[in-house]
C-alpha positions as CSV (number, residue, x, y, z in Angstrom):
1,X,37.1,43.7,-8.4
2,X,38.3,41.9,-5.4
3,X,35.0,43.6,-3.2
4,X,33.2,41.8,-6.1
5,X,34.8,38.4,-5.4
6,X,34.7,38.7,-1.9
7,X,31.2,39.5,-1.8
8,X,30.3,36.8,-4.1
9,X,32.3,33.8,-2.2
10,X,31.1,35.2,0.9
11,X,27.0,34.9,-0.7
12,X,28.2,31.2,-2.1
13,X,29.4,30.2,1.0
14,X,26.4,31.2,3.1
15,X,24.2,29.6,0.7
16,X,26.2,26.4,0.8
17,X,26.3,26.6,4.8
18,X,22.2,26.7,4.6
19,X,21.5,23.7,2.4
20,X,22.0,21.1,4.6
21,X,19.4,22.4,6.9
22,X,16.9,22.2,4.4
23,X,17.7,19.2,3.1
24,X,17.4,17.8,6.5
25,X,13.6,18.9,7.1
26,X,11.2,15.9,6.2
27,X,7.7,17.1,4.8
28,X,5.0,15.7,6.9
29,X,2.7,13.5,4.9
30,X,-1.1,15.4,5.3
31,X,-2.6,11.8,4.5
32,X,-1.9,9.8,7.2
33,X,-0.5,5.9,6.5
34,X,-3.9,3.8,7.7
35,X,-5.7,6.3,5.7
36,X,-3.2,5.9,2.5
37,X,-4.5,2.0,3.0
38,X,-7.8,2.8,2.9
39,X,-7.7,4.9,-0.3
40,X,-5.5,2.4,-1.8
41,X,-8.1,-0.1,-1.3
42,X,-11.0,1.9,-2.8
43,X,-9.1,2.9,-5.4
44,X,-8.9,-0.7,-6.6
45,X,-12.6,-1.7,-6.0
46,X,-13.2,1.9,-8.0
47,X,-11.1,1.0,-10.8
48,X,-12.7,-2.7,-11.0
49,X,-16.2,-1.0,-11.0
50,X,-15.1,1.5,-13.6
51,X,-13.7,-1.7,-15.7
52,X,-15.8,-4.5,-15.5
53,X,-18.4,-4.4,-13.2
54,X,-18.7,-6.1,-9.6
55,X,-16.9,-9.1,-9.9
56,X,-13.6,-7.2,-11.3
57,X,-14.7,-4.8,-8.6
58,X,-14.0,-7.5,-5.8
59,X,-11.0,-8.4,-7.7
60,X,-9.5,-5.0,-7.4
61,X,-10.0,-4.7,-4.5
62,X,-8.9,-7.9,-3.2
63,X,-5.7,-7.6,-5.0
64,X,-5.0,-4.1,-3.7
65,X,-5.8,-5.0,0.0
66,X,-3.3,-7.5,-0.5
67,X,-1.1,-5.4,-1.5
68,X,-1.7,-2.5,1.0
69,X,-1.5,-4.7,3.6
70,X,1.7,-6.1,3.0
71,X,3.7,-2.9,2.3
72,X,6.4,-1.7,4.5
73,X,4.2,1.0,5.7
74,X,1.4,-1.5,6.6
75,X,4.4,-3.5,8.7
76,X,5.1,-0.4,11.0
77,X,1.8,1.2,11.6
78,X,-0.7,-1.8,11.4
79,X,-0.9,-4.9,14.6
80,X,0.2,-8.2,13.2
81,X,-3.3,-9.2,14.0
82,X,-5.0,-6.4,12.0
83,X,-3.1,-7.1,9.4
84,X,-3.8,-11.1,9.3
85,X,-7.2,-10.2,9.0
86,X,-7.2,-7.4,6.4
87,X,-5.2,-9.9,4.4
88,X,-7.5,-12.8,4.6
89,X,-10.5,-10.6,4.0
90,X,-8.5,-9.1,0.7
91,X,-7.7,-12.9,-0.2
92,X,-11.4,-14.1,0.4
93,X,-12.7,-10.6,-1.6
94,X,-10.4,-11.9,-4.5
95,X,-11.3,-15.2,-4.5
96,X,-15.1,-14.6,-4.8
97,X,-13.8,-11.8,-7.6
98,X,-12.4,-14.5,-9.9
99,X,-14.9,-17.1,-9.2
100,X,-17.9,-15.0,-9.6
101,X,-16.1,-14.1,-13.2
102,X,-15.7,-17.4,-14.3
103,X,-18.9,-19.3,-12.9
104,X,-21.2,-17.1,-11.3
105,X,-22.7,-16.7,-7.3
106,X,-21.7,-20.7,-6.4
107,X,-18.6,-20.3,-8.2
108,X,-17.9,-17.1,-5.8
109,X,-18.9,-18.3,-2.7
110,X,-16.5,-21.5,-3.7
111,X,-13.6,-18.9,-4.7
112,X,-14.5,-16.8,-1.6
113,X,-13.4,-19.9,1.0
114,X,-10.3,-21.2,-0.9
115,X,-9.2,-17.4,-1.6
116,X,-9.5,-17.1,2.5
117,X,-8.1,-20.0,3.2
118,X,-4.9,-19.8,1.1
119,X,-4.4,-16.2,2.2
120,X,-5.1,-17.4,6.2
121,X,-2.5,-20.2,5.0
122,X,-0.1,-17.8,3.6
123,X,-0.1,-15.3,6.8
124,X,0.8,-18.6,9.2
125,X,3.0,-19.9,7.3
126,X,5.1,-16.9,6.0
127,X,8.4,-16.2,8.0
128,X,9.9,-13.3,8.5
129,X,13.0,-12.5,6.9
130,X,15.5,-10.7,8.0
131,X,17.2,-7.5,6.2
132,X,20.8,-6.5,7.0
């Protein structure tokens, strides 16, 4: 019984010693982060084409852009400048979204310059904030 017990606490204890080193190893992601933007933003446009045709399409997309952009992720990997524009251009694509909804192609083109120009405001005017 004690060759039992020894052989047993000896196995739990090598077991335990080998955890951390697995816990330690970080999967590589396969689908790199610019990419994971991409797909984020045709997944919106393809769910707003699947929903309500190509003015909800322009919404989906807008709105995810301006999500993906503005993610952590986006932050790291993306120029500040990159990222100003892929915002504008998501705030200009949801503008002309809801405009073309509610009024037709004036009504988008309208929606398309005051989405731009209040996501161009936004990016200029936002400050960065720091996280302790």
């Amino acid at each position: 019984m004690k060759k039992f017990a020894a052989l047993l606490l000896s196995i739990v204890l090598l077991v335990t010693a080998a955890v951390p080193t697995y816990a330690q190893s970080r999967k590589k992601s396969k689908f790199g982060r610019k990419a994971r933007t991409v797909a984020i933003i045709a997944g919106g446009a393809a769910l707003g084409v699947l929903t309500g045709g190509l003015s909800v399409a322009a919404m989906g997309a807008g709105g995810a852009g301006l999500y993906a952009f503005n993610r952590r992720a986006a932050r790291r990997h993306f120029k500040p400048r990159t990222r100003r524009i892929g915002t504008v251009l998501s705030g200009s694509a949801l503008g002309a979204g809801i405009g073309g909804l509610v009024g037709g192609s004036r009504a988008a083109a309208i929606g398309a310059g005051a989405g731009g120009a209040s996501s161009y405001a936004y990016t200029r005017t936002k400050h960065a904030r720091r996280r302790y």
